[in-house]
C-alpha positions in Angstrom: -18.1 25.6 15.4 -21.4 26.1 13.5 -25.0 25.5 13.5 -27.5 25.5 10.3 -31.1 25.4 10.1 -32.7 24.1 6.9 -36.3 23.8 6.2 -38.2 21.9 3.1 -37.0 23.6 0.2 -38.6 23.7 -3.6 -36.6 22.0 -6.3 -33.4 23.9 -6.5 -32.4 26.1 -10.2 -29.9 28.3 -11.3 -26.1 28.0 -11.1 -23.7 26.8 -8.3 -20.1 28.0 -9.4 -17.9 25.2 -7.9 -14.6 26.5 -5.8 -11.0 25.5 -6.0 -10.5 22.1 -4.9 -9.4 21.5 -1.2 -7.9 18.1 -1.7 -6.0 19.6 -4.4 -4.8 22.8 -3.0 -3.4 21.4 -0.1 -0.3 19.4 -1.6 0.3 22.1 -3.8 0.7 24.2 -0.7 3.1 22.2 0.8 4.7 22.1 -2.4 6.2 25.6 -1.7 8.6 24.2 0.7 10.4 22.3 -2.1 11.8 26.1 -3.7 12.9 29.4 -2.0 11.4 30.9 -4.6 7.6 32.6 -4.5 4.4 29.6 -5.6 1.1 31.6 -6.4 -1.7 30.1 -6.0 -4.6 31.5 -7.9 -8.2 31.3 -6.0 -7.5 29.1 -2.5 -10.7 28.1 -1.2 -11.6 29.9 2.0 -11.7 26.7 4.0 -10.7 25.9 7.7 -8.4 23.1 6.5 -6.2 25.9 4.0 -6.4 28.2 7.2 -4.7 25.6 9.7 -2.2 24.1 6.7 -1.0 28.0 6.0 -0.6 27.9 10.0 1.4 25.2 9.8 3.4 26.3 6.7 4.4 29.7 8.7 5.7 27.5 11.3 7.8 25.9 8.8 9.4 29.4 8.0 7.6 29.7 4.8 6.0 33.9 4.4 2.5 34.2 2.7 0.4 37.0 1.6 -3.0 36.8 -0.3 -3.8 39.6 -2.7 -6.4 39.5 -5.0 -7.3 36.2 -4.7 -4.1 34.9 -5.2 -2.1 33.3 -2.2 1.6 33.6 -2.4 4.0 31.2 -0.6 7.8 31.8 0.5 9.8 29.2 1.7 13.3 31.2 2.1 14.5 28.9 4.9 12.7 26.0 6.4 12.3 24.3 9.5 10.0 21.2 10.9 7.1 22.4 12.7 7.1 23.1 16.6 3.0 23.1 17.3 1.9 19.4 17.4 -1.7 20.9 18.4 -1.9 22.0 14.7 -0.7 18.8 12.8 -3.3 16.6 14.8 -6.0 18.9 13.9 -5.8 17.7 10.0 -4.2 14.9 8.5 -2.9 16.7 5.3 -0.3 18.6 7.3 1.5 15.3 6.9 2.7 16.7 3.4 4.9 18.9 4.5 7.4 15.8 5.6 8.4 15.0 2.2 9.5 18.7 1.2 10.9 19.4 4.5 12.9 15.6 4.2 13.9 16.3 0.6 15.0 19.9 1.2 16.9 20.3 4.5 17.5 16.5 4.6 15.8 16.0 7.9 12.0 16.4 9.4 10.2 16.1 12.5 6.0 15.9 12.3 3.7 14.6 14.7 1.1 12.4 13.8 -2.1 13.9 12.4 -5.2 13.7 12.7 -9.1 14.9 11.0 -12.2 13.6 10.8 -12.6 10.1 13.0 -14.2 8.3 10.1 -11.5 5.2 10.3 -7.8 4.1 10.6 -5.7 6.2 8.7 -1.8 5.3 9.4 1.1 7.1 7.8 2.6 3.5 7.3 3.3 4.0 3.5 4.4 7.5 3.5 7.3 6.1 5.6 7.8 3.2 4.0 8.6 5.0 0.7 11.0 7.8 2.6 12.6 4.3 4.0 12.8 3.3 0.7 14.2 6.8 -0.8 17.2 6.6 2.1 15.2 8.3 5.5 16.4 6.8 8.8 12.8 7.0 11.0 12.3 7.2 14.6 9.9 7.8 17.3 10.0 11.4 19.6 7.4 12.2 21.9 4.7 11.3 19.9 6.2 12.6 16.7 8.5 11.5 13.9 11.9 12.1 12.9 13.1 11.5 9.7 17.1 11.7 8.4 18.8 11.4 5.0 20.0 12.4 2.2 17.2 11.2 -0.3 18.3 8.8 -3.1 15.7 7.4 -5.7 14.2 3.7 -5.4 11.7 1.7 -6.7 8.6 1.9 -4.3 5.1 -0.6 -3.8 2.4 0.9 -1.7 0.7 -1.6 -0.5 -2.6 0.2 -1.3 -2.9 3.3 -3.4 -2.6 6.2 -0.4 -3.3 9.3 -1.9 -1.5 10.8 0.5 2.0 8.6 0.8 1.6 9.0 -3.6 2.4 13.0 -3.3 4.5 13.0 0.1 7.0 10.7 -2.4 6.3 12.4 -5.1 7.5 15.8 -3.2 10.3 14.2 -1.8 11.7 12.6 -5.1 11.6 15.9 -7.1 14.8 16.7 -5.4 16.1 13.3 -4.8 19.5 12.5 -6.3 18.4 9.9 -9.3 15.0 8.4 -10.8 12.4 7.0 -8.4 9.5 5.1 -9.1 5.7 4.7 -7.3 4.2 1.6 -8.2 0.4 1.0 -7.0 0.5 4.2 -7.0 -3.1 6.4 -6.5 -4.9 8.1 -9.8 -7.1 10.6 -8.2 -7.5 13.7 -10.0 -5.7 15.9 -7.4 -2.6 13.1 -8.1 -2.6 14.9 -11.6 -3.1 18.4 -10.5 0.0 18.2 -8.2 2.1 16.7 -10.3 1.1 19.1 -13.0 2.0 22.2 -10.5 5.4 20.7 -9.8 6.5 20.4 -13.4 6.1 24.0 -13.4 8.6 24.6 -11.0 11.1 22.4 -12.8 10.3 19.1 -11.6 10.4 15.9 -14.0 7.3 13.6 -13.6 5.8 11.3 -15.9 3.0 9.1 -15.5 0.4 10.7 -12.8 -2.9 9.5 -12.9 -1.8 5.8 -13.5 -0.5 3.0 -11.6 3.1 4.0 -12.0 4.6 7.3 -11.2 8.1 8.0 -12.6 10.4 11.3 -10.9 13.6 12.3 -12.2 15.5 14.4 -9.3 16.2 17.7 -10.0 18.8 19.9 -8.5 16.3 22.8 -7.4 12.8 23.8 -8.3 11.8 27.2 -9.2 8.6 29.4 -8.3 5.8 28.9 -10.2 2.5 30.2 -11.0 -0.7 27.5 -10.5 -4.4 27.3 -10.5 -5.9 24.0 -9.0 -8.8 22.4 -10.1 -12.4 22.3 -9.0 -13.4 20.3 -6.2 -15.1 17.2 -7.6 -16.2 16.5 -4.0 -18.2 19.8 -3.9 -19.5 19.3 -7.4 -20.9 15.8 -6.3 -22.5 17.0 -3.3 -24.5 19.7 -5.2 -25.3 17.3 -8.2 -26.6 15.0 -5.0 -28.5 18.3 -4.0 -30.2 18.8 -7.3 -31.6 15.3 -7.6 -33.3 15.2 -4.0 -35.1 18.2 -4.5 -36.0 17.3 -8.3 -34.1 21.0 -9.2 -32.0 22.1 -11.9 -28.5 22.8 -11.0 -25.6 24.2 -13.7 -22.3 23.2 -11.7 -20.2 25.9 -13.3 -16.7 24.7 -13.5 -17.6 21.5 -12.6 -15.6 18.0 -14.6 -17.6 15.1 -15.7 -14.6 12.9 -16.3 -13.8 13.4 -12.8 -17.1 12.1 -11.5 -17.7 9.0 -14.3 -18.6 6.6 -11.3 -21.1 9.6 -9.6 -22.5 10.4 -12.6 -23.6 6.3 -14.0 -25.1 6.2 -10.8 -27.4 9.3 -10.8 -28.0 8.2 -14.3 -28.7 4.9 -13.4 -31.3 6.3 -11.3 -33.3 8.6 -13.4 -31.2 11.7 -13.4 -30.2 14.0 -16.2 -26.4 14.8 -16.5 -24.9 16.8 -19.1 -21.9 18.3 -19.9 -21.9 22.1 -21.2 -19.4 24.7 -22.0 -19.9 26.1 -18.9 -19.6 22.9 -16.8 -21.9 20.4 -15.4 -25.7 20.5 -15.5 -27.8 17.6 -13.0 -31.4 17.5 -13.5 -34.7 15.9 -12.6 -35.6 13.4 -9.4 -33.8 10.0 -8.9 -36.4 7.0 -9.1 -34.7 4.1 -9.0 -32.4 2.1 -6.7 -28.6 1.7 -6.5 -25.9 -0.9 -5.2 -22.8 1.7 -4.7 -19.2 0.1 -3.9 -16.5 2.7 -3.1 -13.4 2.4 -4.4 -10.0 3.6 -5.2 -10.0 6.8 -8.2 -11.6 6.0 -10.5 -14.1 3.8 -8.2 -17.2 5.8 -6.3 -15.6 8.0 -4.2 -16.1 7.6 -0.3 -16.0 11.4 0.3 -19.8 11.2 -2.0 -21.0 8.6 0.1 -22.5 10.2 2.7 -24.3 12.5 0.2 -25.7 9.7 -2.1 -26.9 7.9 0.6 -29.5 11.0 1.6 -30.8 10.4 -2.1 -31.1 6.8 -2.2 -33.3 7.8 1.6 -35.8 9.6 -0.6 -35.6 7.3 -3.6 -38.1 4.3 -3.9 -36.4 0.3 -3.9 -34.1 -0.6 -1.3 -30.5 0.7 -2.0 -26.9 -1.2 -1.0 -23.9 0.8 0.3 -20.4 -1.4 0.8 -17.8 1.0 2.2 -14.2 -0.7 1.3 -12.2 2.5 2.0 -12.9 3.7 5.9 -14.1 1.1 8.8 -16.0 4.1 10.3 -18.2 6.2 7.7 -21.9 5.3 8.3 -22.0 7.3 11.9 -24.4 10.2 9.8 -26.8 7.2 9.2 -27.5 7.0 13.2 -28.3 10.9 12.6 -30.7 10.0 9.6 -32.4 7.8 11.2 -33.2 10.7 13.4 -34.9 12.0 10.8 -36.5 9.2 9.5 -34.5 7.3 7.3 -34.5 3.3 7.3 -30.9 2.6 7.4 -29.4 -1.1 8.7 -25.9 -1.0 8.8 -24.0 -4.4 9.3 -20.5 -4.0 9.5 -19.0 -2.4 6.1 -22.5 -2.9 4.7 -25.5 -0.5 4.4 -29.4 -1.3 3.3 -31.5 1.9 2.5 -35.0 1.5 2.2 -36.1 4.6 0.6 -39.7 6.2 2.6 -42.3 8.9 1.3 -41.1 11.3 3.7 -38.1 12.8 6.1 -39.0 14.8 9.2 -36.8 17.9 10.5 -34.7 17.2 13.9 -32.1 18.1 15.6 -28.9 16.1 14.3 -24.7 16.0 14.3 -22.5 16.5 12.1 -19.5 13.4 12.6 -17.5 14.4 10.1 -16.7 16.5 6.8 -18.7 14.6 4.3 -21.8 13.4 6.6 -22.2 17.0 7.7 -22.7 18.2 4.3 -24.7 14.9 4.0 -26.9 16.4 6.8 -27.9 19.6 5.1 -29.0 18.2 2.4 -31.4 15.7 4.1 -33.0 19.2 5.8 -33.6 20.3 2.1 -35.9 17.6 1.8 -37.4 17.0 5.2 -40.7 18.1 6.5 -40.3 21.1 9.3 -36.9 22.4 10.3 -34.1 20.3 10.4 -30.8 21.7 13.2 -27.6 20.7 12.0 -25.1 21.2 14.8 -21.6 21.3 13.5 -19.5 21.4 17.1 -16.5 20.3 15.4 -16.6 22.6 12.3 -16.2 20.1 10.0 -18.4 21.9 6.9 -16.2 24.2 7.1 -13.0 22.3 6.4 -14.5 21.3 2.9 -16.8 23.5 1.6 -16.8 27.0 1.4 -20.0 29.0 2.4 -22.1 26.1 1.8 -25.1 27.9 2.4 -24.7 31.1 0.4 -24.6 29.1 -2.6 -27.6 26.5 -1.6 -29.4 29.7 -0.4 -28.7 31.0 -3.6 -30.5 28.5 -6.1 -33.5 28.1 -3.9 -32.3 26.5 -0.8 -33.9 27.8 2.6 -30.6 27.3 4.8 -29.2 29.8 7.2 -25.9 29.5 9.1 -27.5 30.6 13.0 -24.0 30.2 14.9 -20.5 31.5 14.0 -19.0 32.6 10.8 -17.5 31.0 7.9 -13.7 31.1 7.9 -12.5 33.9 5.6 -9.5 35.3 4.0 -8.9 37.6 6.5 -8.1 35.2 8.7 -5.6 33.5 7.1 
């Protein structure tokens, strides 16, 4: 749990270094259960959602230690989970069914869970361990899988992110050559399949449409450093426009925010790339039609944030949300502030206005928490962002040091910000 207040800030300069990338450390965690060997993991983000998935991989019989910044994983001898109370709390502990299936030839995970921002069935994870030879059932809530793993061609229906590294995990140590058609292109796609084929494994074709594996007999320990969170560097590139500022988003890759970046562009901004990363300038002025999509479409995870800029931008802006049923619930909260927000079904219209007004608002979820601070930055008064769920803290790491830092006046009032020492 958390609670932030945020007051009217000037136009924010300087640099925000962007962390390790959450949505790409996570696979690559639950990569470790494919070897007994030791994965290092250079610079895990200290996030709530790598604290619970480390949980869960201890449960799985996998050791860790973290030194120097550096998180080292040892899966000697694995084991499905026991604690379902830890698997429901985040949906990306699903992952660790295609190791655990592809290692010891049989899993058992209950059904997860995370932010309530839609549907979000495991239906084409177990499809494709169908496909690669699983027998599935049903037990108390969880799922059992069995099977020696075999490679197939697989369709996913729609490109799960998700189901795309479970199979990809599992068919590293299949017997024979599978192949993921449809399959997702995100960035973090790349990064994973980049950390297996340092352990051994043979993968071609991440980032497109079609995946190809060759099973391997074993996989060896590795060495890795993830990306940077692209989600993080989108939310402060959002930040930098409201306020008019000046932000260098060290670390930060264009080419994985193309679709952010035309938009901000679109709008007035100034993006540029630099040898030191990514640096967003000046105030948006114009209005945008955003349509999220599948990588490399808009990314729903920087909806929530956009929308605060198109509040504060003149015109009348058009959101149409194709990924999640559920993600405008933080425009109820900005209306609380101010905003002019109609939402009709999948369909947002945002008149931008002159002016927001602190209040007291909730964070729903990951993204429109973050959303939520940033709308104080820009608000007359104080603005209270109560955060009961601790959902900022499952995606970004000591958000307000680093606003606080370039000019931001945000303070974290209630509980602390998950750390290394408590992994």
């Amino acid at each position: 749990m958390a609670r932030f207040t945020v007051r009217e800030s000037p136009p924010l300069r300087g640099t925000v270094r962007i962390g390790t990338s959450k949505n790409a450390v996570l696979p690559i965690m639950a990569a470790a259960l494919l070897t007994q060997e030791e994965v290092r993991i250079k610079s895990p983000p200290r996030l709530s959602d790598v604290r619970t998935l480390l949980q869960v991989l201890q449960e799985c019989g996998c050791e860790s230690d973290l030194e120097e910044g550096e998180l080292r994983l040892r899966a000697g001898h694995v084991r499905s989970p026991e604690s379902c109370e830890r698997m429901r709390r985040m949906r990306a502990s699903v992952l660790v069914m295609g190791p655990l299936l592809a290692r010891e030839g049989q899993a058992r995970v209950s059904m997860p869970g995370g932010c309530a921002i839609g549907q979000r069935p495991i239906d084409q994870h177990l499809k494709g361990m169908e496909a690669l030879g699983a027998r599935i059932s049903m037990d108390h809530g969880g799922v059992v899988l069995q099977g020696r793993l075999r490679g197939a061609a697989i369709y996913l229906d729609m490109p799960s992110v998700g189901a795309t590294e479970n199979l990809m995990m599992a068919a590293c140590l299949a017997e024979g050559t599978t192949r993921i058609e449809n399959a997702a292109k995100e960035p973090e796609i790349v990064d994973l399949a980049a950390c297996l084929s340092s352990m051994g494994a043979r993968i071609a074709g991440a980032g497109t449409s079609t995946v190809t594996i060759e099973g391997v007999k074993r996989l060896h320990g590795a060495q890795y450093t993830p990306i940077t969170d692209r989600i993080e560097a989108g939310t402060m590139a959002c930040a930098a426009a409201l306020t008019g500022g000046d932000l260098l988003l060290a670390g930060a890759r264009s080419d994985h925010l193309r679709s952010l970046l035309f938009k901000l562009t679109e709008a007035g901004v100034h993006a540029a790339d630099t040898p030191q990363g990514l640096r967003v300038s000046g105030r948006a002025g114009r209005a945008m039609e955003v349509r999220t999509m599948a990588y490399p479409g808009f990314p729903t995870d920087l909806q929530a944030p956009l929308m605060v800029l198109c509040c504060r931008t003149p015109g009348t802006s058009v959101f149409l949300e194709t990924i999640f049923e559920n993600r405008y619930m933080h425009a109820a909260e900005l209306a609380r502030m101010g905003a002019r927000i109609r939402v009709e079904d999948r369909v947002a219209i945002v008149e931008g206005v002159r002016e927001l007004t602190g209040a007291a608002v909730r964070a729903t979820d990951l993204r429109a928490g973050a959303a939520l601070l940033l709308a104080g930055l820009c608000a007359r008064g104080e603005t209270l962002v109560e955060d009961d769920g601790g959902h900022i803290d499952r995606g970004y790491e000591r958000i307000e040091e680093k606003l606080r830092a370039v000019g931001a006046d945000i303070n974290r009032v209630c509980e602390s910000a998950p750390g290394y020492s408590e992994f």
